[in-house]
KOLDOLUM-223363 format. One record per residue (C-alpha): x negated, z, y negated; residue number from 1. Coordinates in pm, 1 decimal, always signed. Example, Ala and Ser with C-alpha at 12.3 -4.5 7.8 and 13.67 -1.06 7.14 Angstrom:
% residues 2
-1230.0|+780.0|+450.0|1
-1367.0|+714.0|+106.0|2
This chain:
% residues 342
+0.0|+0.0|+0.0|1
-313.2|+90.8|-213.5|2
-444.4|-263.9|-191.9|3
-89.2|-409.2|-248.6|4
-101.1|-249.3|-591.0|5
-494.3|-309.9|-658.3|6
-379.1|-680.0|-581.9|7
-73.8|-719.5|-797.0|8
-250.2|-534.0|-1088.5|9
-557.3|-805.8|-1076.8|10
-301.1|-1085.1|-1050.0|11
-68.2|-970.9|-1358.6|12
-370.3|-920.1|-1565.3|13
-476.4|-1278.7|-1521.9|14
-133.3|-1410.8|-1569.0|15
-95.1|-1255.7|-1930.3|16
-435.2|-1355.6|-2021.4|17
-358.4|-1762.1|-1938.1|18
-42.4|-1712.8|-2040.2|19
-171.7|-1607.0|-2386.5|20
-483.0|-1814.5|-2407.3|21
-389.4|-2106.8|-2212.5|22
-149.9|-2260.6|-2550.6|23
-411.4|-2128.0|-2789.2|24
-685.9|-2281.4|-2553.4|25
-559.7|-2631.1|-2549.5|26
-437.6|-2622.8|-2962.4|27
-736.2|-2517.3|-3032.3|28
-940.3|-2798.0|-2809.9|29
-697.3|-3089.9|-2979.5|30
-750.0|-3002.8|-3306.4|31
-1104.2|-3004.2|-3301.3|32
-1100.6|-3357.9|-3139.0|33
-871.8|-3498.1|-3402.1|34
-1115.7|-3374.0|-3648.0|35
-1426.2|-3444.3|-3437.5|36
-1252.9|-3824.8|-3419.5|37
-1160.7|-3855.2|-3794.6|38
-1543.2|-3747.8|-3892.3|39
-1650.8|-4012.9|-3625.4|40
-1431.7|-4296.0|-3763.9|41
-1535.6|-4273.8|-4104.4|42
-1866.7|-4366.8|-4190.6|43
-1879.6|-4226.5|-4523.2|44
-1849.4|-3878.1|-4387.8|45
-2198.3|-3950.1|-4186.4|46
-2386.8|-3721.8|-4341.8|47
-2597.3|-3409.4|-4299.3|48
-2329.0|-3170.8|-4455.3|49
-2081.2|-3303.7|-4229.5|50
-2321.0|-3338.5|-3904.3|51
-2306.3|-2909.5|-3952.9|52
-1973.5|-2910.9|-3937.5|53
-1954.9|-3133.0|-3662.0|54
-2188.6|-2882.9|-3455.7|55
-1960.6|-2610.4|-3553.3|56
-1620.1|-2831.5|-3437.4|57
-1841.5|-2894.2|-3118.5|58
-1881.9|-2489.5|-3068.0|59
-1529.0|-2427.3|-3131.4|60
-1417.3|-2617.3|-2870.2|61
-1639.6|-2516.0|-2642.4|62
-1472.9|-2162.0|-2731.7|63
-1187.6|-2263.7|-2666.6|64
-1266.6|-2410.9|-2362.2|65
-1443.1|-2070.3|-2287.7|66
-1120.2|-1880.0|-2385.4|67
-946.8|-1816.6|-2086.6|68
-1294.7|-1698.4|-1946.3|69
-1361.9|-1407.9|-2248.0|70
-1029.8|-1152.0|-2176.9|71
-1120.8|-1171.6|-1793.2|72
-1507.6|-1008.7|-1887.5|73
-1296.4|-699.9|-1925.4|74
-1148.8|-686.3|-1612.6|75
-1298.8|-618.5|-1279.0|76
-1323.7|-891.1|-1000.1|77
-1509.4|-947.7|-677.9|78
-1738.2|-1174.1|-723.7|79
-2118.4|-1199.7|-645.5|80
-2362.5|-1132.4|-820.1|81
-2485.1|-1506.6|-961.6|82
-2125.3|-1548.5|-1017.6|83
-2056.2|-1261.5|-1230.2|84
-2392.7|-1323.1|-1438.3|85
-2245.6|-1694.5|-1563.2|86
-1891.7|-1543.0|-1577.2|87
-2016.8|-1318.6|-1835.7|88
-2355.1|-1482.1|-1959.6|89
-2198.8|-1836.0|-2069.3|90
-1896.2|-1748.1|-2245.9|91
-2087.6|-1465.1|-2440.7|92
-2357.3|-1761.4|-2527.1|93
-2071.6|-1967.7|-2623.5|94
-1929.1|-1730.5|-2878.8|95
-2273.6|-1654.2|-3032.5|96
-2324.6|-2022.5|-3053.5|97
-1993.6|-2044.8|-3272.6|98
-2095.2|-1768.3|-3500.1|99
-2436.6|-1879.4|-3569.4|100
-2287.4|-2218.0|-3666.4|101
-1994.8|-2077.9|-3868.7|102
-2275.2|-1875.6|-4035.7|103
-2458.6|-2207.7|-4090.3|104
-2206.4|-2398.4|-4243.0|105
-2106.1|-2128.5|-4445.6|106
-2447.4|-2085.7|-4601.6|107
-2475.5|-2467.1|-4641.0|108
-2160.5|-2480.7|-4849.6|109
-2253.7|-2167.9|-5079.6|110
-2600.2|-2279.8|-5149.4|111
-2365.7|-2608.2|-5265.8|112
-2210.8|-2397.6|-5525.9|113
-2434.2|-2141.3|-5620.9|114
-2729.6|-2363.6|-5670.0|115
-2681.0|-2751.9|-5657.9|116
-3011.6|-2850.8|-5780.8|117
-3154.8|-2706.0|-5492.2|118
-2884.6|-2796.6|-5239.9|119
-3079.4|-3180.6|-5157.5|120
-3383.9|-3000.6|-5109.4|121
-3283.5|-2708.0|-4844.2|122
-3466.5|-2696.7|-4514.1|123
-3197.7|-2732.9|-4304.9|124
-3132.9|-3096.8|-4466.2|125
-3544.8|-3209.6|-4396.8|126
-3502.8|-3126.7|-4075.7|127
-3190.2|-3135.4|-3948.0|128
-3278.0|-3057.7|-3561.0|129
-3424.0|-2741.9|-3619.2|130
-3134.3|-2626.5|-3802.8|131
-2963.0|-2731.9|-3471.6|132
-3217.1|-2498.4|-3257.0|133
-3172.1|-2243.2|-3468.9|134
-2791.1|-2241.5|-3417.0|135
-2785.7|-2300.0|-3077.3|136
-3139.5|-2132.0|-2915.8|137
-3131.8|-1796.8|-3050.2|138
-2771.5|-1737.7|-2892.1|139
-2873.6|-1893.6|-2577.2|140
-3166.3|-1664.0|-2547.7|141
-2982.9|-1377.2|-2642.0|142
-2695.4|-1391.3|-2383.6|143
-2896.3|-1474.0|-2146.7|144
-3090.0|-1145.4|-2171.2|145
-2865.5|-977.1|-1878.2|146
-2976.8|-1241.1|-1639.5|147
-3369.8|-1177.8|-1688.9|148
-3336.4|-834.0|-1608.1|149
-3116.1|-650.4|-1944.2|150
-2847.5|-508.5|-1726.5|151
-2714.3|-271.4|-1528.2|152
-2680.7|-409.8|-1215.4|153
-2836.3|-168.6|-1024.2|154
-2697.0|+171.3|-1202.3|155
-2622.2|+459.6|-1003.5|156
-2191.9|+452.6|-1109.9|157
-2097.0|+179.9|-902.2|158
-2006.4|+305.7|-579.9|159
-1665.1|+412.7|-653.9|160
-1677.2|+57.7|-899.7|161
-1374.1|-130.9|-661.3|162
-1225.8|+194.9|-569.4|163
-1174.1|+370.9|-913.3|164
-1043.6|+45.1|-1108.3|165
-687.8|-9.7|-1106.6|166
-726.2|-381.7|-1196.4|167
-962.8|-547.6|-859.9|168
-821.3|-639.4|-501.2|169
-966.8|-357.6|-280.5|170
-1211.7|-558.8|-68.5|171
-1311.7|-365.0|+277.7|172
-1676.1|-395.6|+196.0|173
-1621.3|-298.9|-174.6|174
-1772.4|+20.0|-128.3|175
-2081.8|-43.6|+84.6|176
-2132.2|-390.1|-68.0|177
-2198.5|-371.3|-472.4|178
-2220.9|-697.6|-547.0|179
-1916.5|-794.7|-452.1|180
-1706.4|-601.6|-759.7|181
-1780.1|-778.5|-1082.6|182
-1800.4|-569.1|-1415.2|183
-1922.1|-592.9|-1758.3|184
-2066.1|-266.4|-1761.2|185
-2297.8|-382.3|-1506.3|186
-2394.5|-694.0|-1681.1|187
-2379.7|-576.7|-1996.0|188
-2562.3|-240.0|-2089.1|189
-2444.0|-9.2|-2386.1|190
-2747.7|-59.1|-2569.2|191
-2677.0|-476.1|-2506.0|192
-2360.2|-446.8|-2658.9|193
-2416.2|-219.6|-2943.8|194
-2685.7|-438.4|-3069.3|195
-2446.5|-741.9|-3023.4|196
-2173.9|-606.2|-3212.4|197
-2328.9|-413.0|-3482.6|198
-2677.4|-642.2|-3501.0|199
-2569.9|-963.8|-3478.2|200
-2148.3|-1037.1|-3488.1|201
-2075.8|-765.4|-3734.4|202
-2361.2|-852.1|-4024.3|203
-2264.8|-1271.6|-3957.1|204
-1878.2|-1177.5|-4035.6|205
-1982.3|-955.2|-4304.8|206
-2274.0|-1222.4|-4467.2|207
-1952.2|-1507.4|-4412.2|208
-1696.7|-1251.1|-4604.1|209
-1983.5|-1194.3|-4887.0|210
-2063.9|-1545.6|-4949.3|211
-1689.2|-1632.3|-4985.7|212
-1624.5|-1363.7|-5241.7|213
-1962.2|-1451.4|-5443.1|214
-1763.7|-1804.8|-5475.3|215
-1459.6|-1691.2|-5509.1|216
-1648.3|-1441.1|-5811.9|217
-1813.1|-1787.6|-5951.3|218
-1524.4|-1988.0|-5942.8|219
-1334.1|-1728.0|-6153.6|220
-1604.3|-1761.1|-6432.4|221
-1623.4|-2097.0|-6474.5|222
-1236.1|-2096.5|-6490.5|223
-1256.4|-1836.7|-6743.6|224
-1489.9|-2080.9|-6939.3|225
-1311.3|-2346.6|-6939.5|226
-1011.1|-2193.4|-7082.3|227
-1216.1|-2048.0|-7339.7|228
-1348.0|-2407.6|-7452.2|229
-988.8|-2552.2|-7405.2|230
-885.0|-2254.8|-7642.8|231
-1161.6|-2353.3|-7895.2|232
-1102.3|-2730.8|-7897.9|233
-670.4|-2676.3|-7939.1|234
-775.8|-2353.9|-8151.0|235
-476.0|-2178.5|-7988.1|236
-456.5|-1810.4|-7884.7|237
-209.0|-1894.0|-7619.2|238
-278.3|-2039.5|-7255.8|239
-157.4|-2392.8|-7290.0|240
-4.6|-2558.8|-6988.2|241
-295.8|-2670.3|-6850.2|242
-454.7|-2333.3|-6855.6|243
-150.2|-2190.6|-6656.3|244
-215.5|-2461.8|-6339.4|245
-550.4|-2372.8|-6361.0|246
-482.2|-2026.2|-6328.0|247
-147.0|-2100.4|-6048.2|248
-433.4|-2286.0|-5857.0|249
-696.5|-2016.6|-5837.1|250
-409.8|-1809.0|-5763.3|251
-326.4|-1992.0|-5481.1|252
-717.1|-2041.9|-5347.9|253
-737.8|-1657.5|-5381.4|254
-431.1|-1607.8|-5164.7|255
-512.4|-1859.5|-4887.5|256
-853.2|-1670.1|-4848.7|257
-699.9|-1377.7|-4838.8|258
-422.0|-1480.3|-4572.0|259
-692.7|-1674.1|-4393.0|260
-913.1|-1357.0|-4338.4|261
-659.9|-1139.8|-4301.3|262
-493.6|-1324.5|-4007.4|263
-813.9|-1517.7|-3871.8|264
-1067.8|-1203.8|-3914.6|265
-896.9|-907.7|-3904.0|266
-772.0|-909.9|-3522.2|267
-1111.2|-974.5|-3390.2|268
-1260.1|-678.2|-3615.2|269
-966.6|-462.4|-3489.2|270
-1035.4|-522.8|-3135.2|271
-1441.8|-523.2|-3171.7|272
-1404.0|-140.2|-3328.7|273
-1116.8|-78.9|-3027.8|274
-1387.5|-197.5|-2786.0|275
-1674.4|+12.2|-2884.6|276
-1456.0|+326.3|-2921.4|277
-1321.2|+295.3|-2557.3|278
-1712.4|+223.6|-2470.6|279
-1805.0|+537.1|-2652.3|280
-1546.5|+750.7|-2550.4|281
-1577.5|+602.4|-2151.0|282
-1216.0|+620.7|-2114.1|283
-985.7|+403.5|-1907.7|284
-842.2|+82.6|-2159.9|285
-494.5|+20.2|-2125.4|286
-527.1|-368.0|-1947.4|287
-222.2|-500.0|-2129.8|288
-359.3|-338.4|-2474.2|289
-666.2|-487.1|-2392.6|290
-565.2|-830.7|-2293.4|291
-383.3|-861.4|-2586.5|292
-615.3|-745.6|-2807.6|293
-890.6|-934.8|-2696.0|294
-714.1|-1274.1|-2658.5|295
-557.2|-1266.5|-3033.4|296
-900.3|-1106.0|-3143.3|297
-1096.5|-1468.6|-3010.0|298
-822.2|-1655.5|-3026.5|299
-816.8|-1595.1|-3419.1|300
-1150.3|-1625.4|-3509.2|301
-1168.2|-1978.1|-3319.0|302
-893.2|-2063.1|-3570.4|303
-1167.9|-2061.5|-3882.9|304
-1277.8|-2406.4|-3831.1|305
-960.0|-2567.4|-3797.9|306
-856.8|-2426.9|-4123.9|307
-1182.5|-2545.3|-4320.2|308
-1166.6|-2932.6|-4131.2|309
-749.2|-2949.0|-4148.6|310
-765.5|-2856.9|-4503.3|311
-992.1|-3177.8|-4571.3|312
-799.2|-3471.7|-4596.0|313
-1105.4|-3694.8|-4543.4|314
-1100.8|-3536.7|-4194.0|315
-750.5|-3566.0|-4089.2|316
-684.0|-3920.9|-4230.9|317
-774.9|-4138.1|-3961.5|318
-470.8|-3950.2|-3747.5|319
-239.4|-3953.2|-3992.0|320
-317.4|-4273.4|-4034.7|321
-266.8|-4363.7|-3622.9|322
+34.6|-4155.0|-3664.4|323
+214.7|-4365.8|-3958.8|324
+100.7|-4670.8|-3732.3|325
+288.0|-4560.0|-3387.0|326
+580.2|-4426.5|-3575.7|327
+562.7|-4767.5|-3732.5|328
+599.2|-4927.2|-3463.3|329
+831.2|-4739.2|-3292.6|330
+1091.3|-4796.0|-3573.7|331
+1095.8|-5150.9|-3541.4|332
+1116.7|-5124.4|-3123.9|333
+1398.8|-4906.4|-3196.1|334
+1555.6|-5130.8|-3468.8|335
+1462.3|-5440.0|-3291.5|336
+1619.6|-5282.0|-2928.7|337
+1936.5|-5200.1|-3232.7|338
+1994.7|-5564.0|-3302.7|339
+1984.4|-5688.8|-2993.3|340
+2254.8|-5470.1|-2839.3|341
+2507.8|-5575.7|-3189.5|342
């Protein structure tokens, strides 16, 4: 009866977690191929700024490809002990690779603003592959830590591993074979994720949230200057019209950055912080809090990039443009198929 229950546990945890990720998986894989397409199909947007972005659209997908695979780190499955180094290993590399780009393209874009007489002349534009290492090797060598030796594969808490969890299919050899019951405490040591969270995801979300507000901080000035010279040149104390869009525009930049972090950020930082406290506090996570969590928490942050490349109309042309030209066509089948039945 015990294994009964060990089973149907394991098996409902998976089921909400593609349930949950599987939509967000596959929206999130078609969007960046519409953009990845519309950057490919026009030729003016072949350049370097855009080649970053394209590496980031390229690491989103292969997050959300990697989605499904990111809740199940926190449950525990039998597998061996290859298998549960790459279930954990790649989709952590992965995610690392996506911030490090988002961080990347991020940086790119305020160096744009803050100092454009520099911006042709930045490293990362004379030599474009190493900026592409640097995005992608560092993460790679990181996650893959665990499977040179960083883990704790061979700690002394994992005899009762199979037994004590209340979300893995009791195996018969679970307890005298260790290998067999897959966790990420045993890939993953404390010290591992600590230095993850608060050395490396933690300061990129908080360098990506500081560069955004520096703009945000410059674009207010220079708004505030030129109403001050449109004040001068009209010689009126009032804001004239045009001052009033101005400010209804800014308004409404302000707002979608806010809404933007608020719904794209903010899960992700609530379940990182839930994470470490249950890690801290070694107590048993709630599964279903901690599926849900964890899939929103990913799920939102993937969302980022979308929102930056939907946003450009350069990027999204090309489909609306295949779009108008189907439902083109369609109309006059339908209107054609119309006429022939009067």
């Amino acid at each position: 009866m015990m294994d009964w229950n060990d089973s149907h546990a394991l098996l409902s945890g998976e089921q909400l977690i593609f349930a949950i990720t599987i939509p967000l998986s596959t929206s999130i894989i078609l969007a960046n191929l519409v953009i990845i397409l519309g950057i490919a199909w026009n030729r003016q947007l072949h350049n370097t700024t855009n080649y970053f972005f394209l590496s980031l659209l390229v690491a989103d997908m292969c997050t959300g490809v990697a989605l499904p695979f990111i809740p199940l780190m926190g449950l525990n499955r039998a597998l061996s002990s290859s298998s549960c180094l790459v279930a954990h290993v790649f989709p952590n590399f992965l995610f690392l690779a996506f911030l490090f780009n988002l961080v990347m393209v991020h940086y790119e874009r305020y160096i744009c603003i803050v100092d454009p007489l520099c911006y042709n002349n930045l490293w990362m534009h004379r030599s474009f592959p190493l900026a592409l290492l640097v995005v992608w090797a560092p993460p790679l060598l990181y996650a893959s830590l665990p499977a040179f030796g960083w883990n704790n594969w061979t700690g002394p808490d994992w005899n009762g591993c199979c037994a004590s969890s209340p979300d893995i299919t009791l195996l018969p050899n679970c307890s005298t074979n260790k290998t067999m019951c897959c966790s990420y405490r045993r890939v993953f040591p404390n010290a591992f994720i600590y230095l993850e969270v608060y050395g490396l995801v933690l300061p990129a979300i908080l360098t990506i949230a500081g560069m955004v507000g520096h703009v945000l901080w410059i674009t207010r000035g220079q708004l505030k200057d030129i109403c001050r010279l449109h004040r001068s040149v009209e010689r009126g104390s009032q804001a004239s019209e045009r001052e009033q869009r101005l400010n209804m525009r800014y308004t409404r930049c302000l707002v979608a950055v806010s809404l933007t972090f608020l719904a794209c950020w903010v899960p992700y930082l609530i379940y990182m912080h839930a994470c470490i406290a249950f890690l801290i506090s070694d107590t048993k996570r709630s599964s279903t809090t901690h599926i849900v969590l964890s899939c929103t928490g990913i799920g939102s942050m993937a969302v980022v990039p979308l929102v930056l490349g939907l946003a450009n109309r350069q990027y999204t042309e090309p489909a609306f443009k295949l779009l108008q030209k189907l439902r083109d066509r369609w109309r006059r089948r339908t209107q054609g198929s119309e006429e022939v039945a009067v």
